[in-house]
Z-matrix of the N, CA and C atoms (Angstrom, degrees):
N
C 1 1.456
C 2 1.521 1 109.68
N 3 1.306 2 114.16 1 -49.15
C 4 1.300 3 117.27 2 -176.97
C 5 1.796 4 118.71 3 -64.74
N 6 1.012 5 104.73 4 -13.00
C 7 1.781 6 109.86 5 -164.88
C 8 2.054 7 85.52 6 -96.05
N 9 1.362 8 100.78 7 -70.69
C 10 1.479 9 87.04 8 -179.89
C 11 1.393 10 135.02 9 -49.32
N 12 1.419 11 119.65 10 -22.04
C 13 1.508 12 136.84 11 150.01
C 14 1.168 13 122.32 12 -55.38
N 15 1.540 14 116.39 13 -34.59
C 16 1.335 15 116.60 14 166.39
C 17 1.380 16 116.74 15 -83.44
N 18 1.070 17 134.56 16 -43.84
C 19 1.413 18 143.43 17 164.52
C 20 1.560 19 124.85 18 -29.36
N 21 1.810 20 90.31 19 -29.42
C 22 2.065 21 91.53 20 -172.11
C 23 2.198 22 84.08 21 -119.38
N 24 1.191 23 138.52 22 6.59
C 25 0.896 24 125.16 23 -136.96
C 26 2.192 25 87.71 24 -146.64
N 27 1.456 26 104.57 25 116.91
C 28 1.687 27 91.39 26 157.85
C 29 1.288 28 146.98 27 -32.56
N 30 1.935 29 101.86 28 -36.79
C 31 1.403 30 102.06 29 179.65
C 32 1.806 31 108.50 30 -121.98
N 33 1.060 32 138.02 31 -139.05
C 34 1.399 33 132.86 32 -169.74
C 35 1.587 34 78.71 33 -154.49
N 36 1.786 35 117.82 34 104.85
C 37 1.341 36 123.82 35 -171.32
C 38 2.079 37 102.12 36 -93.69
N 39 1.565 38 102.44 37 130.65
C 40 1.116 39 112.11 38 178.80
C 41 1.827 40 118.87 39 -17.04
N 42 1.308 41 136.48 40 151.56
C 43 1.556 42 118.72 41 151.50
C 44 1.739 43 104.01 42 -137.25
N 45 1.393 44 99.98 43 124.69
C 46 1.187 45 138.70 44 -174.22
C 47 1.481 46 104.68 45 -80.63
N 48 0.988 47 121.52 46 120.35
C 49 1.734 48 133.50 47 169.64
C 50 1.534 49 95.31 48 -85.63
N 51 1.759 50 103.40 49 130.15
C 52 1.565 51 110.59 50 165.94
C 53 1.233 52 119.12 51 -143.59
N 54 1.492 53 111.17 52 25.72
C 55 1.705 54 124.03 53 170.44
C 56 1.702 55 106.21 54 -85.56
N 57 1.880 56 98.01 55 89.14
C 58 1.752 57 94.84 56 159.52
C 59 1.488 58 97.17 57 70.54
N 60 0.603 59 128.62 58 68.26
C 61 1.550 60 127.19 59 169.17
C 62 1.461 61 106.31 60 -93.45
N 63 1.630 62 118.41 61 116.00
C 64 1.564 63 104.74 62 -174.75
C 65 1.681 64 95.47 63 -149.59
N 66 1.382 65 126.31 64 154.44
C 67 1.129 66 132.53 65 -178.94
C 68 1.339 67 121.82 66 -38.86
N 69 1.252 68 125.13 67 -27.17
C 70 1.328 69 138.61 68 174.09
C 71 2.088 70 114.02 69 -71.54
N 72 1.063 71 93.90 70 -39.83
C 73 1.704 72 104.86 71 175.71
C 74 1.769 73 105.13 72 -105.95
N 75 0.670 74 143.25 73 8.00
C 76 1.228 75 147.13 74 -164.62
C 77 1.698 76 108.87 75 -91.93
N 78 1.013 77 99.92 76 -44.76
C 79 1.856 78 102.91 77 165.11
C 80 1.911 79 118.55 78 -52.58
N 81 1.323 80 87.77 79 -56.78
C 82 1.798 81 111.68 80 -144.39
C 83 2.163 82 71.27 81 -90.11
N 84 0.693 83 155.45 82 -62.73
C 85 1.646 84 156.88 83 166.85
C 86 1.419 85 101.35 84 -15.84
N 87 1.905 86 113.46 85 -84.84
C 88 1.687 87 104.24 86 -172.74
C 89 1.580 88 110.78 87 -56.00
N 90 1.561 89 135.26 88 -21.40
C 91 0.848 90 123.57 89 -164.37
C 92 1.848 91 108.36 90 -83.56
N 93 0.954 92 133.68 91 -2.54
C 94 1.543 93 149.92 92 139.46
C 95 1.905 94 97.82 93 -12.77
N 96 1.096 95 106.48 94 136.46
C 97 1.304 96 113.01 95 155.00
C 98 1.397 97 145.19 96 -70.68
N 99 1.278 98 92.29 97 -31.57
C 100 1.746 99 128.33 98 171.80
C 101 1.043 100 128.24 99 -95.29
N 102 1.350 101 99.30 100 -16.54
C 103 1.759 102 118.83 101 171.37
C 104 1.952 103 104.66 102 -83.01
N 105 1.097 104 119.01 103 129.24
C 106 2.007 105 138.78 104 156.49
C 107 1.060 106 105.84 105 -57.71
N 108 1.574 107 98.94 106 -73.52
C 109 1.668 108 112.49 107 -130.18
C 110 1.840 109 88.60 108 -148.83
N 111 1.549 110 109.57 109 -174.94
C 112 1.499 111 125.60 110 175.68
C 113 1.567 112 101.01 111 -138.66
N 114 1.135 113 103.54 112 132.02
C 115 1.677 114 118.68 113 175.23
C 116 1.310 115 109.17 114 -80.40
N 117 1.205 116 152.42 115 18.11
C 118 1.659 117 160.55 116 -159.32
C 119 1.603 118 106.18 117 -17.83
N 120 1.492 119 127.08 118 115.65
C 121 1.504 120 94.03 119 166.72
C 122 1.283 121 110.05 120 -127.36
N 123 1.551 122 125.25 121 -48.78
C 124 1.440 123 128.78 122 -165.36
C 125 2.023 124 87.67 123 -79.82
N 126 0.914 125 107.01 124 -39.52
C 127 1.834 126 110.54 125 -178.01
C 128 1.455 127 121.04 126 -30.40
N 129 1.826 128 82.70 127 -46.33
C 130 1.794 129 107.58 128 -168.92
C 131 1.810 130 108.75 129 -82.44
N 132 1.051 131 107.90 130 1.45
C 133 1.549 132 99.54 131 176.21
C 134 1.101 133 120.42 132 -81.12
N 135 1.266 134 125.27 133 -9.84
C 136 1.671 135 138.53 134 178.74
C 137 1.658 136 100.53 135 -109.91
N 138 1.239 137 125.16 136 153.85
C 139 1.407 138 113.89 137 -172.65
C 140 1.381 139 92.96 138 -113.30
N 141 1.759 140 131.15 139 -3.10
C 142 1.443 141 103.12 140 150.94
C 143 1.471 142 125.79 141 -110.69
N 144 1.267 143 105.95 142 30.43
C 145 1.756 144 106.50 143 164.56
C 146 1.683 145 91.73 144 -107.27
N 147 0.790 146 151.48 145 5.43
C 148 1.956 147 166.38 146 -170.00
C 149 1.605 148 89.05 147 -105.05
N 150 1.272 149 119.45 148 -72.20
C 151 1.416 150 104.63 149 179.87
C 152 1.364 151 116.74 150 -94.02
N 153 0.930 152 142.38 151 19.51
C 154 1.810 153 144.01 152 162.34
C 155 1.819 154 90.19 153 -87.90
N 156 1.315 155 125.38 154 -43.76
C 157 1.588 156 106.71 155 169.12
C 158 1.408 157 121.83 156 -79.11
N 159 1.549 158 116.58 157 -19.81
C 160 1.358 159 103.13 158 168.79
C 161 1.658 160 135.30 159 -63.19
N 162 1.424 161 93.17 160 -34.55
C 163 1.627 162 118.64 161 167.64
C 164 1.396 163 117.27 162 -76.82
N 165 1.306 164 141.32 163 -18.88
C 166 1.479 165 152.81 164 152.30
C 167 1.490 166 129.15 165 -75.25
N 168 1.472 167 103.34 166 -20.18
C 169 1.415 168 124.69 167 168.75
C 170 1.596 169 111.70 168 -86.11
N 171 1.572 170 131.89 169 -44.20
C 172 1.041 171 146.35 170 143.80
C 173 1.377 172 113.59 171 -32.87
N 174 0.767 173 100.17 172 -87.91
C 175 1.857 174 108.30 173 -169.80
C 176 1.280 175 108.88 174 -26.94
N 177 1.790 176 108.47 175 -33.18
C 178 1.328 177 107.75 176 -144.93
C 179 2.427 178 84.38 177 -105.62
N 180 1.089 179 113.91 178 -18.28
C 181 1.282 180 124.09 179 160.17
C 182 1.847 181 111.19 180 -56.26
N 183 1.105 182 102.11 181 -43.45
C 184 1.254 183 109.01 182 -156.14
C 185 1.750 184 107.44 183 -80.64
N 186 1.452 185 106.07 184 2.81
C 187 1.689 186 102.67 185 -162.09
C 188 1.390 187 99.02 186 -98.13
């Protein structure tokens, strides 16, 4: 997605994973190569499954 976006496009625009994103995949997901970012949705309706992936997404940034 990202190469053909870049191809018709000036810059090479972020791509966001938003299949199920849940504290359990949320580490091993941003750490993807091809993966940016995480689209969070059913996760984010509770504000501690929102931050149990922010802190699992981190951790897993931080290695």
């Amino acid at each position: 997605i990202k190469k053909v976006a870049a191809d018709r496009l000036p810059i090479a625009p972020p791509v966001l994973y938003g299949g199920s994103v849940n504290p359990g995949n949320a580490a091993e997901l941003i750490g993807q190569p091809h993966i940016d970012g995480l689209f969070i949705g059913r996760s984010a309706w509770q504000a501690e499954g929102y931050i149990d992936i922010l802190k699992k997404a981190s951790a897993a940034i931080a290695r």
